[in-house]
SERO-4910 file (N, C-alpha, C, O; in steps of 0.05 Angstrom, whole numbers):
BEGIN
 pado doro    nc1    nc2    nc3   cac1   cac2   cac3    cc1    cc2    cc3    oc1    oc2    oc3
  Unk    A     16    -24      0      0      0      0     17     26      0      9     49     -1
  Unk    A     42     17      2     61     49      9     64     59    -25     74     81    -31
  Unk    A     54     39    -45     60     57    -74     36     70    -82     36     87    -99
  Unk    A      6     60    -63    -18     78    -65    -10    105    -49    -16    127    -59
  Unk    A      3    104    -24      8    133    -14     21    142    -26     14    166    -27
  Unk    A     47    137    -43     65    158    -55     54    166    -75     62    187    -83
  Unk    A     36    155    -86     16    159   -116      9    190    -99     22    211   -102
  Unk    A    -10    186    -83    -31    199    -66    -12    227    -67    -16    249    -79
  Unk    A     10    219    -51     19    247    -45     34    268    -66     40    292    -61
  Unk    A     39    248    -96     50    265   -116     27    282   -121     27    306   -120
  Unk    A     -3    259   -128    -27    278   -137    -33    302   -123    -39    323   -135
  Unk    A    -30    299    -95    -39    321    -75    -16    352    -77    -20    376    -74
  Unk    A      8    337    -82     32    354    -89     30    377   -119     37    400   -122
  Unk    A     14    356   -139      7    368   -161    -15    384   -168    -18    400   -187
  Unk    A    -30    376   -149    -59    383   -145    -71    364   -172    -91    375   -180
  Unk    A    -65    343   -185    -90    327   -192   -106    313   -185   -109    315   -160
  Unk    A   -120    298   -195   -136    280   -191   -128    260   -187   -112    252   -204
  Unk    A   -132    238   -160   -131    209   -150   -155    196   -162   -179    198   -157
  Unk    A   -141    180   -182   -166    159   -188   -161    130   -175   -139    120   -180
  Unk    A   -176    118   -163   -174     99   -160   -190     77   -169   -213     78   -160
  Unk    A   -185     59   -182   -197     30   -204   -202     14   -184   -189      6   -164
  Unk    A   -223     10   -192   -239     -6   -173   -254    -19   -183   -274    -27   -171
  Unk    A   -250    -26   -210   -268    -42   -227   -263    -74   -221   -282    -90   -221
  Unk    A   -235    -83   -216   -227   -101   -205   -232   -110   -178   -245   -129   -170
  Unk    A   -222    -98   -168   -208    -97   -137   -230    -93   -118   -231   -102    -95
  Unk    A   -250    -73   -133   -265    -61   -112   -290    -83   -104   -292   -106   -112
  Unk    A   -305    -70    -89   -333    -84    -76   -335   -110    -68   -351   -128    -72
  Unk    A   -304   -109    -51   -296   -130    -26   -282   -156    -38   -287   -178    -29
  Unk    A   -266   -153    -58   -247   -172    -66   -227   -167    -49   -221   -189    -38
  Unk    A   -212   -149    -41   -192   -155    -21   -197   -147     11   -179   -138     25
  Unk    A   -230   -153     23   -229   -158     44   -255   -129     53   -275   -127     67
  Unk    A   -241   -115     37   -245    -92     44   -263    -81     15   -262    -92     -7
  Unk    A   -280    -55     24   -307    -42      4   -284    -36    -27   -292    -40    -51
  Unk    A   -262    -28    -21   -243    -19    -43   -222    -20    -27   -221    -27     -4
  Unk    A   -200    -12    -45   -168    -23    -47   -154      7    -19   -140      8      1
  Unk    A   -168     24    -35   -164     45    -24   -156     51      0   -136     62      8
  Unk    A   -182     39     20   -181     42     45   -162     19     60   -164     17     84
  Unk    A   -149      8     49   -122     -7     57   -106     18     61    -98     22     84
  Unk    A   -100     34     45    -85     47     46    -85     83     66    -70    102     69
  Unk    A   -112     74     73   -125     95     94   -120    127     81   -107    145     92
  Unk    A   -133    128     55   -142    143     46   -159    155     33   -174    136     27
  Unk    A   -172    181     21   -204    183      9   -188    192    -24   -172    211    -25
  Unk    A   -199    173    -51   -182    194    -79   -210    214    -85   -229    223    -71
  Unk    A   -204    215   -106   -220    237   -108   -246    221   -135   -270    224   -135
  Unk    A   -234    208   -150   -255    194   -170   -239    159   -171   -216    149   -172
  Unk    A   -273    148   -169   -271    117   -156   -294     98   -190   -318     92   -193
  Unk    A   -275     95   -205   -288     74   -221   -301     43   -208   -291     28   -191
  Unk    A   -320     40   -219   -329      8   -206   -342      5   -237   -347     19   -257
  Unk    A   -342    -29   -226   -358    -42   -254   -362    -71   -244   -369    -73   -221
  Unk    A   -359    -98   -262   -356   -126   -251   -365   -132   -238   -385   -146   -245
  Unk    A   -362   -130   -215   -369   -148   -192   -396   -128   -179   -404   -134   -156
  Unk    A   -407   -109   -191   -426    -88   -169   -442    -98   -184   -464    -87   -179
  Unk    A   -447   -121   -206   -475   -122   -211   -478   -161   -218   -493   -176   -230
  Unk    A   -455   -162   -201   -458   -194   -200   -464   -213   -226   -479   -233   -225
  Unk    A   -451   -206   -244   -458   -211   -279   -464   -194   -295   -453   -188   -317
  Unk    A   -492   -179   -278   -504   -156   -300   -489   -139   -304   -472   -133   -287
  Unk    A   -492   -126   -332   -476   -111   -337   -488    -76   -322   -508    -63   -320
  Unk    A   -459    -74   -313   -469    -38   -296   -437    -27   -288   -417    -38   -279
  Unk    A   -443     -4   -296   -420     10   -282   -432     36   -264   -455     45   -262
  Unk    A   -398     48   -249   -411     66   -240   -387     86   -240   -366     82   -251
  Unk    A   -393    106   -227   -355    129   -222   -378    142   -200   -401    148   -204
  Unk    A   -361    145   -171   -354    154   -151   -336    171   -154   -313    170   -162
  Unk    A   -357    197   -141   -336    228   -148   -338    243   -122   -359    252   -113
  Unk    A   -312    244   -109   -306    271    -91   -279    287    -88   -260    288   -104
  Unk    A   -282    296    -66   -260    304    -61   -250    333    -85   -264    353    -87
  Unk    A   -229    330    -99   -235    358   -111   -242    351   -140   -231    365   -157
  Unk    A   -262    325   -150   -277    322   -168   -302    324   -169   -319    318   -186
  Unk    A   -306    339   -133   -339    345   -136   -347    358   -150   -332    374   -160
  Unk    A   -372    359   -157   -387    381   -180   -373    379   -209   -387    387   -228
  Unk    A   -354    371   -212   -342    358   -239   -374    363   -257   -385    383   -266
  Unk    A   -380    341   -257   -403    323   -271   -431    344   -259   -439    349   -237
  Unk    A   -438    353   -286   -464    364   -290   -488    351   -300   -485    337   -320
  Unk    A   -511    353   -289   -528    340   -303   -526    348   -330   -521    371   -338
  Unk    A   -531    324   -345   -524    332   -382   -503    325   -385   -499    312   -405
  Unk    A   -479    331   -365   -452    317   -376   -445    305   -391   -429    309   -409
  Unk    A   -463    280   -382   -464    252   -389   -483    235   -399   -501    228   -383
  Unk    A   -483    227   -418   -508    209   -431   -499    182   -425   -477    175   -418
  Unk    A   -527    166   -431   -518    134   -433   -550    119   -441   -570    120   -427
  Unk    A   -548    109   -461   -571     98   -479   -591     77   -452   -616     76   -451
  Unk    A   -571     61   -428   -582     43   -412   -576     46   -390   -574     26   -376
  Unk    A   -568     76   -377   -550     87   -362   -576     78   -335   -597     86   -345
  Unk    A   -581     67   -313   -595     75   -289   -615     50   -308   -636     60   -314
  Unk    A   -613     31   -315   -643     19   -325   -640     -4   -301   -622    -17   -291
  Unk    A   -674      0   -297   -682    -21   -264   -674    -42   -267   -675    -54   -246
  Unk    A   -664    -57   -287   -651    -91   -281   -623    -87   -270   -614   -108   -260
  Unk    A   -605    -65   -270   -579    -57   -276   -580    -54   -245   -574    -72   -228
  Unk    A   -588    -32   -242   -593    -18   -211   -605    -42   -194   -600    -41   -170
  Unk    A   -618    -59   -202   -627    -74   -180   -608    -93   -177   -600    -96   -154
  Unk    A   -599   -108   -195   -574   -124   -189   -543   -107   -175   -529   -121   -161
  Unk    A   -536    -80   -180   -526    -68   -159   -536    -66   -132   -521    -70   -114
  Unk    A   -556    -61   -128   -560    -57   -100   -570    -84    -84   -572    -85    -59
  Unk    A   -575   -107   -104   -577   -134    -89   -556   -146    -84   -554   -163    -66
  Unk    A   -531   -135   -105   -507   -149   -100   -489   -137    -73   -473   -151    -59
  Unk    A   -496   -103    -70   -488   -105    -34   -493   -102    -23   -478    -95     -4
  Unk    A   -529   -107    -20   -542   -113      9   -520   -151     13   -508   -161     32
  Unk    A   -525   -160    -10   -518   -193      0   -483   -190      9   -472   -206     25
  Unk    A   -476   -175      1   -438   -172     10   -442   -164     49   -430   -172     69
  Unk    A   -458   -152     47   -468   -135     74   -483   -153     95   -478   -150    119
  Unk    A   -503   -173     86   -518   -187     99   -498   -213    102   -499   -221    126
  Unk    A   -483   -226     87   -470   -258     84   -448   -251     97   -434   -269    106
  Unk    A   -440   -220    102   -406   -215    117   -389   -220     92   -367   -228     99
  Unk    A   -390   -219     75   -374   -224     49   -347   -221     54   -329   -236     48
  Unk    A   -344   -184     70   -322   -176     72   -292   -191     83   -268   -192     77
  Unk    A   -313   -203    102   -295   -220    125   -295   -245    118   -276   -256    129
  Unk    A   -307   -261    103   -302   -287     92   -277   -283     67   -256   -296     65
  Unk    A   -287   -260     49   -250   -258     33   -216   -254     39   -195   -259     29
  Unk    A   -231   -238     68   -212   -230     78   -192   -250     95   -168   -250     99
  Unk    A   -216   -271    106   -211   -291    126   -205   -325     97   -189   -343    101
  Unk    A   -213   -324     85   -205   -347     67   -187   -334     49   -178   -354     39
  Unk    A   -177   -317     38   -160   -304     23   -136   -307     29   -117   -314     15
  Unk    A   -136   -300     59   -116   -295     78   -102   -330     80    -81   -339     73
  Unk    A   -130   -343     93   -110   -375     95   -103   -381     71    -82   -395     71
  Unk    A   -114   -376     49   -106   -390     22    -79   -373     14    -63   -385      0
  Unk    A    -76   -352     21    -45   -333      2    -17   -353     29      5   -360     21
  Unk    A    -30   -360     62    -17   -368     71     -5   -395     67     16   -400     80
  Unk    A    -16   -413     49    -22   -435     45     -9   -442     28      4   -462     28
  Unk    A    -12   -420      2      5   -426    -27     30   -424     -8     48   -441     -8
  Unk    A     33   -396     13     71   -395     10     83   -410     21    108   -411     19
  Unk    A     62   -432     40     83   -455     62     93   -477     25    115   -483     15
  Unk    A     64   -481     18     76   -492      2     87   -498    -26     87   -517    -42
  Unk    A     97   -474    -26    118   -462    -48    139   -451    -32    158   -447    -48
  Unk    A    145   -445    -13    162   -430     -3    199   -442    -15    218   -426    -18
  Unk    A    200   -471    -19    210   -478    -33    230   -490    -56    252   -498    -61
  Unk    A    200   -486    -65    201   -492    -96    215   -466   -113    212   -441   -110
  Unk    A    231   -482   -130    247   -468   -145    228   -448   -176    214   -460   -192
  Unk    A    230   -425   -177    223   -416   -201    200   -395   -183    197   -372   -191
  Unk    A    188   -403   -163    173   -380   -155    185   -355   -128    195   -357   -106
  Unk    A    179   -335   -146    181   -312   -138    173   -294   -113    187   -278   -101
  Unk    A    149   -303   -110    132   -286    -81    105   -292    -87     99   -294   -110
  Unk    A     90   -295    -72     68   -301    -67     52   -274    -56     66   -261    -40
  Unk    A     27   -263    -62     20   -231    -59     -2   -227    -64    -13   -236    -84
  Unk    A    -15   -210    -43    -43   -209    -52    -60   -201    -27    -53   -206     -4
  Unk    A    -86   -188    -35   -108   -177     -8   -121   -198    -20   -119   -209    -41
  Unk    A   -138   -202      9   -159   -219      8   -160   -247    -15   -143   -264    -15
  Unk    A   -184   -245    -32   -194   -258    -52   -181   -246    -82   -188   -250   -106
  Unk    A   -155   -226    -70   -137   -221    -99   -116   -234   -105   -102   -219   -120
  Unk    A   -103   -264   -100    -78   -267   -104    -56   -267   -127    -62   -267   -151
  Unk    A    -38   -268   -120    -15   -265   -153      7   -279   -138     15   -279   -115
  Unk    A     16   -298   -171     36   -321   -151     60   -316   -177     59   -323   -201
  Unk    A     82   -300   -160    102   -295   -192    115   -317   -195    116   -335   -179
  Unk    A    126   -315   -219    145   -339   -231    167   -326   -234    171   -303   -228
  Unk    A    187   -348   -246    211   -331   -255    216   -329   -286    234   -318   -299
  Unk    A    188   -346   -296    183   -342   -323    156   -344   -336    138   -357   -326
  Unk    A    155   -330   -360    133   -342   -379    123   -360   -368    136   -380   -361
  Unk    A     95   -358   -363     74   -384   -341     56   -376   -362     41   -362   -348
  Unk    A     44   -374   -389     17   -374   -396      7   -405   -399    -18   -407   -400
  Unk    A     21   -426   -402     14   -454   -400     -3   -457   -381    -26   -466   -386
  Unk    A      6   -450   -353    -11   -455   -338    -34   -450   -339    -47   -462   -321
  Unk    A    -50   -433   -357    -74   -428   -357    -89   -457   -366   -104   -470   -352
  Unk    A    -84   -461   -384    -87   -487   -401    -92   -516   -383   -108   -534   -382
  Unk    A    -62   -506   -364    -57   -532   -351    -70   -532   -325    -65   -552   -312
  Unk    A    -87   -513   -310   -110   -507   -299   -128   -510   -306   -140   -525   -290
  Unk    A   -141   -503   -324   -171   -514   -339   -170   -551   -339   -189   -567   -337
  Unk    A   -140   -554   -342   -151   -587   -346   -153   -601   -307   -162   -622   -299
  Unk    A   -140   -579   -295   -152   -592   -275   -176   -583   -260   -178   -587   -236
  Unk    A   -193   -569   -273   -220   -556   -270   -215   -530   -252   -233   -523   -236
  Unk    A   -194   -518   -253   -184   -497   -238   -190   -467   -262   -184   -470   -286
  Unk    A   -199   -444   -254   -195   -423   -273   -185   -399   -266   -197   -381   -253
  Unk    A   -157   -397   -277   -132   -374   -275   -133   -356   -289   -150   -354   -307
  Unk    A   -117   -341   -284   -103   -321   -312    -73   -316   -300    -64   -319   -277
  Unk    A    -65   -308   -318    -28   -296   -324    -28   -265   -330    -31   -258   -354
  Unk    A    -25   -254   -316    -21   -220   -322     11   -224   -323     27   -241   -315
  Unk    A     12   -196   -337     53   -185   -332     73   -215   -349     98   -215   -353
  Unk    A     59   -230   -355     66   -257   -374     76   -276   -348     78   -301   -352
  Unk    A     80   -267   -327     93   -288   -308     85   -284   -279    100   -285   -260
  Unk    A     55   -280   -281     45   -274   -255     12   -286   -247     -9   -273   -252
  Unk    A     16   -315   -234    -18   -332   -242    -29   -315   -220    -20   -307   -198
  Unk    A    -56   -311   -235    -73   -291   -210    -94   -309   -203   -103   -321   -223
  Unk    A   -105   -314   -183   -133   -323   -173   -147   -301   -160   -137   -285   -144
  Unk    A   -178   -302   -173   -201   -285   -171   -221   -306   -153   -243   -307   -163
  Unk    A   -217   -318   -136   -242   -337   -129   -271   -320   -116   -270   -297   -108
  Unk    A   -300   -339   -116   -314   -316   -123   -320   -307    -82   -310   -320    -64
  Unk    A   -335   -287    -79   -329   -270    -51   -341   -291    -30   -337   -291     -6
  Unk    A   -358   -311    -46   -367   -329    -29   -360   -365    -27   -373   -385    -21
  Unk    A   -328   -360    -38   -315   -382    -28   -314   -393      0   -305   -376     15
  Unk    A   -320   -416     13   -314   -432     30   -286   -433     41   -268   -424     28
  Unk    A   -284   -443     63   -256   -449     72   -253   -476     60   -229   -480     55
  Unk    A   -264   -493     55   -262   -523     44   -255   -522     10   -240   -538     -3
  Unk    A   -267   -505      2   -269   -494    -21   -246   -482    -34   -239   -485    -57
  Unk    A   -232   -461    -11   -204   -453    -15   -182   -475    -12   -166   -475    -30
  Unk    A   -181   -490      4   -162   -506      9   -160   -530    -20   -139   -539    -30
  Unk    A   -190   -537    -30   -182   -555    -57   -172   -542    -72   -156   -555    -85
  Unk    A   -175   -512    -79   -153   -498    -94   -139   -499    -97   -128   -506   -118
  Unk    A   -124   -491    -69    -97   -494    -66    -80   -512    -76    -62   -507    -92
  Unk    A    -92   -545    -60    -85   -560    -75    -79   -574    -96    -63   -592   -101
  Unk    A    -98   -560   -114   -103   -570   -147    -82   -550   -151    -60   -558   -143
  Unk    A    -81   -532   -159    -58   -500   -157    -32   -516   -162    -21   -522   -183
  Unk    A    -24   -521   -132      7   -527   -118     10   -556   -143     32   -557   -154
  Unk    A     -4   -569   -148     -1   -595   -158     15   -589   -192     32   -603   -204
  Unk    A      0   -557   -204     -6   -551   -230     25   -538   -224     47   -544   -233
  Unk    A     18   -524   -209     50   -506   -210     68   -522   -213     80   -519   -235
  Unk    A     75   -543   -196     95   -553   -186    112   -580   -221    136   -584   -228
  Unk    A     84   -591   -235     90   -601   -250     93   -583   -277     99   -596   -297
  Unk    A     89   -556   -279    101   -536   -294    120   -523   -289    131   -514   -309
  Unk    A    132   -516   -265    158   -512   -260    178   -536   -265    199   -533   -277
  Unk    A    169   -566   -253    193   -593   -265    196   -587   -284    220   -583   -289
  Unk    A    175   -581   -310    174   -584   -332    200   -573   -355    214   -582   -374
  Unk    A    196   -544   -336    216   -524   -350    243   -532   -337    264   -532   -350
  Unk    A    243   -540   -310    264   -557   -301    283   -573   -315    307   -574   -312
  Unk    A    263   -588   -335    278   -615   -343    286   -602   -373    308   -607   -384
  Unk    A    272   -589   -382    279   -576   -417    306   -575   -420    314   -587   -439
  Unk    A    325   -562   -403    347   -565   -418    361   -584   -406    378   -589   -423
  Unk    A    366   -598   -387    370   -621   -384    367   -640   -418    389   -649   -426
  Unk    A    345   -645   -434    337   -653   -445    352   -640   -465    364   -656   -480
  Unk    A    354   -620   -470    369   -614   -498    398   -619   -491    410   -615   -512
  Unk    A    410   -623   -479    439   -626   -473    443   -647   -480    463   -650   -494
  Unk    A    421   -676   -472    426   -699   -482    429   -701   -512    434   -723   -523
***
């Protein structure tokens, strides 16, 4: 969080605008309402999207701070902008984050699961650091990992690879603790026989 404050304090230094993306991160993937308040601060404009309407499609932008009054009525158009299926799947998706404790189950299974990959990887050769809030994790490599996406699907697991060498898990806010832990395991199993892999390659060409 100390590269969200130094962000913070160039903007404040410059007098721009703090935006903070929250299309990802935000509406309790890492434990917390947004990323932000890890970092115990207010920006000034807050994008959301994804996860505030639980499938449906909706966005939104959160404006303060010295982007109040920005936005005039008229500003902004939008052909399906505020339509009642949109808005109602936002506001059902965080009464239920609010009512189930959502916050504290990502925060609290997030937490054992980022602890879990690092006992066991800690290691294993080729990985980098293990990192992540809540229900956000990222597991670096020391190389090119897009295989693993592939080689996750076949064990009914679903990843992605950002930065080309960094597997991220998104699990959804109402994962289980039983639920996290088969992850893990399926995970550690995928990693481990994709890191031998690259292990043995040149071994193999030397022969």
């Amino acid at each position: 969080m100390e590269y969200l404050r130094g962000l913070k304090e160039i903007c404040d230094r410059q007098e721009w605008l703090f935006m903070s993306d929250e299309v990802q991160c935000g509406l309790g993937r890492t434990g917390k309402w947004f990323v932000y308040q890890h970092a115990g601060f207010q920006p000034d404009v807050v994008p959301l999207a994804k996860g505030l309407g639980s499938g449906v499609p909706v966005g939104a932008c959160i404006v303060g701070g010295r982007a109040r009054g920005v936005f005039k009525p008229g500003n902004h158009g939008s052909t399906f902008g505020g339509n009642p299926l949109a808005m109602t799947a936002a506001i059902t998706t965080i009464d239920t984050v609010i009512e189930e404790n959502l916050l504290e189950n990502a925060a609290r299974v997030g937490g054992a699961m980022r602890e879990a990959l690092g006992i066991a990887l800690r290691e294993e050769p080729g990985v980098v650091e293990v990192r992540g809030n809540g229900l956000m994790i990222g597991i670096e490599l020391d190389r090119p990992c897009g295989d693993v996406v592939k080689m996750a699907l076949d064990s009914e697991l679903v990843v992605n690879v950002t930065a080309d060498t960094v597997v991220r898990l998104l699990p959804a806010l109402v994962v289980s603790d039983a639920e996290g832990r088969e992850v893990i395991e399926r995970l550690v199993r995928v990693l481990r026989t994709f890191l031998e892999a690259g292990a043995a390659q040149p071994q193999a060409a030397a022969r």
